[in-house]
C-alpha positions in Angstrom: 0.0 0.0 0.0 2.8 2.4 1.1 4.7 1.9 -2.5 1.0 2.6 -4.2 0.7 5.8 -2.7 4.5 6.8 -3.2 3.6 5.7 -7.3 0.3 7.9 -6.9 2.1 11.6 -6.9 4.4 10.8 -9.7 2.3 8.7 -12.3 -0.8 11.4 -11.8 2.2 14.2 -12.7 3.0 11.7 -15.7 -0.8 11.8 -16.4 -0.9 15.4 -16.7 2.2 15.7 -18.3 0.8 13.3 -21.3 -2.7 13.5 -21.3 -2.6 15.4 -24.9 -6.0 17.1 -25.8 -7.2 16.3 -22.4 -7.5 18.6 -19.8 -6.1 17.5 -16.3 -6.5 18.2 -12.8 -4.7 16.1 -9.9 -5.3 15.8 -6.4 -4.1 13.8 -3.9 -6.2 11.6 -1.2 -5.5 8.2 1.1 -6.8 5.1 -0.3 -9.6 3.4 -2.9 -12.9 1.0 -2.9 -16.7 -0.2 -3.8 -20.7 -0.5 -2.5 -24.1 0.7 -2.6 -26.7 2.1 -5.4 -29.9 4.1 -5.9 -31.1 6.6 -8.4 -34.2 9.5 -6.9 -36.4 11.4 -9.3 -36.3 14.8 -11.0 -37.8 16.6 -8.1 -37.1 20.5 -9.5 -39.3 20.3 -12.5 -36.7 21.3 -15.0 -35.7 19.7 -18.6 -32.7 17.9 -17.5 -32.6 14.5 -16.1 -33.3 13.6 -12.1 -31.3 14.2 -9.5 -29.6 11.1 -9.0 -28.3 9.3 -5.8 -27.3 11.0 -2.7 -23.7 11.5 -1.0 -24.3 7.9 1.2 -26.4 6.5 -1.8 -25.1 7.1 -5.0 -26.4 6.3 -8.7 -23.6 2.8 -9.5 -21.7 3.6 -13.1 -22.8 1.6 -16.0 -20.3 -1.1 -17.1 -18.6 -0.2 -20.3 -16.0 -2.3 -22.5 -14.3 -3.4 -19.1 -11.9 -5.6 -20.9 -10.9 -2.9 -23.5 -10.4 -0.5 -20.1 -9.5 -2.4 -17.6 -7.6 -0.9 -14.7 -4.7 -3.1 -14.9 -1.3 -1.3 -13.8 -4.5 1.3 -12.3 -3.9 3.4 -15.8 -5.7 6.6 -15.5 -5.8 7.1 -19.4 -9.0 9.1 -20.3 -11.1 6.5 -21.6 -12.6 8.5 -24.2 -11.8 11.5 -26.4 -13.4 14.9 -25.4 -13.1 13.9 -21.6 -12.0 15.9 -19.4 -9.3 13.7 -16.6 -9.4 13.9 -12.7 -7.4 11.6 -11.1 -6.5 11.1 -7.5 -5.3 8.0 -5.7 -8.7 6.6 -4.9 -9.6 6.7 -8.5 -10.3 9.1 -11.3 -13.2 10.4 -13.4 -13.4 11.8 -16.6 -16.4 14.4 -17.4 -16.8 14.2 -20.9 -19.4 17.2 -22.8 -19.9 15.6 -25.8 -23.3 13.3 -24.8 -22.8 14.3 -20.9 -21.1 11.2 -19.8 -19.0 11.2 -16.1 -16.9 8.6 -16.5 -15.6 6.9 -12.9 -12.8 3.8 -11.8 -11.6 2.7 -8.4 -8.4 2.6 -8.0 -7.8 -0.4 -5.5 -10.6 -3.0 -4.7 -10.1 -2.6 -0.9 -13.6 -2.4 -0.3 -14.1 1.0 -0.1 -15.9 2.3 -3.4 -15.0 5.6 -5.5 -17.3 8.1 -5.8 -18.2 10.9 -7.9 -19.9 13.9 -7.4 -20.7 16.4 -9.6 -22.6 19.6 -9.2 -23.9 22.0 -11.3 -23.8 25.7 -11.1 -28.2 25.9 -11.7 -28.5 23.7 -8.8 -28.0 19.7 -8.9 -25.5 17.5 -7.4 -25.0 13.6 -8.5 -23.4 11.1 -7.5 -21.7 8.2 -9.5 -20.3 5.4 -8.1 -17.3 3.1 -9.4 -17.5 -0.7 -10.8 -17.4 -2.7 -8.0 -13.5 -4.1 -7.0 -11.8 -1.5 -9.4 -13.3 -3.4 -12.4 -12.8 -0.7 -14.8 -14.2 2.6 -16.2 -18.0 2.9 -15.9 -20.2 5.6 -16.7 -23.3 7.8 -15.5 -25.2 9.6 -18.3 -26.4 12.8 -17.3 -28.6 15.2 -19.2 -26.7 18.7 -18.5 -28.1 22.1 -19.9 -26.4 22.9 -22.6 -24.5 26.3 -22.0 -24.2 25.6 -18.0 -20.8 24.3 -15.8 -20.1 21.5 -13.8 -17.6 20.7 -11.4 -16.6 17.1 -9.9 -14.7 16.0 -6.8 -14.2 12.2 -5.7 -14.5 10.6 -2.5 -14.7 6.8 -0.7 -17.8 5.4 0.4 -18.4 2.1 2.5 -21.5 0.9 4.5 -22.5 4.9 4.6 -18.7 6.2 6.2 -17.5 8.6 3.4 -13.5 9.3 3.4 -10.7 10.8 1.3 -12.7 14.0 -0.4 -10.3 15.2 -2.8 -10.8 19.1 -3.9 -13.3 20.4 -6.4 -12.3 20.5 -10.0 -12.5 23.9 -11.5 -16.1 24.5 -13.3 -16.4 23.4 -16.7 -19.1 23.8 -19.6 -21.5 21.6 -20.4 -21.4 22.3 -24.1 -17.6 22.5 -24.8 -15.8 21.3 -22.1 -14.4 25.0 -21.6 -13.5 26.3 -17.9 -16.4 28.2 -17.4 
């Protein structure tokens, strides 16, 4: 575990070193995991989608090409193109603009699961849970308003104990990935 998190700082400076068209932003936390699920309904009235999960109960990702992205050597590589990278040592997520995906994977199957949650400047937070046991990128499909921002930060969750909240990511549109 120690030589994990003495890897962590240098492959996530590595990451945003290399990352290419892909917009960055590191932060450091303690440890990694998976749990829980649930998914509650729009309950502002507005044209997006629902509110989904809650900090304790989040939405779980949906399972995408886990062999083609599989989280062997924990690679952080942004899973798609027009994503935009956060990785910390729990994990990482990538917010991509271009159909409104988050995309989330635990770093470590110790139990603990990966969280994300992202907020939007017009009032909505989500929350998007890892693949159980770090089994790869998954993804949450949200329904953002075109011409709004988001921002993301990550955390652990286990049997309702939360851990490890990295910082918020800077606020990014919803229509071109811009910092807003």
């Amino acid at each position: 575990m120690r030589l994990l998190r003495a890897l962590a700082v240098p492959a996530t400076v590595v990451l945003l070193l290399t990352c290419g068209p892909n917009q960055a932003t590191a932060a450091t936390s303690q440890a990694t995991g998976a749990t829980a699920v649930a998914q509650a309904a729009d309950t502002d009235g507005d044209t997006d989608d629902g509110d989904t999960g809650t900090l304790t109960n989040p939405t779980t990702a949906t399972a995408v090409a886990p062999a083609a992205m599989s989280t062997a050597g924990y690679s952080y590589t942004a899973p798609v193109d027009h994503c935009i990278l956060f990785a910390a040592e729990i994990g990482a997520t990538c917010h991509q603009w271009v159909g409104d995906d988050q995309w989330v994977i635990d770093g470590d199957a110790n139990g603990w699961a990966a969280v994300v949650h992202v907020q939007t400047n017009y009032g909505k937070d989500r929350y998007c849970q890892a693949l159980p046991a770090a089994q790869g990128w998954g993804k949450c499909n949200y329904d953002h308003i075109e011409g709004k921002c988001v921002r993301w930060q990550m955390y652990e969750l286990k049997d309702g104990d939360t851990r490890n909240f990295t910082p918020w990511s800077a606020w990014y549109g919803t229509q071109y990935g811009y910092p807003c």
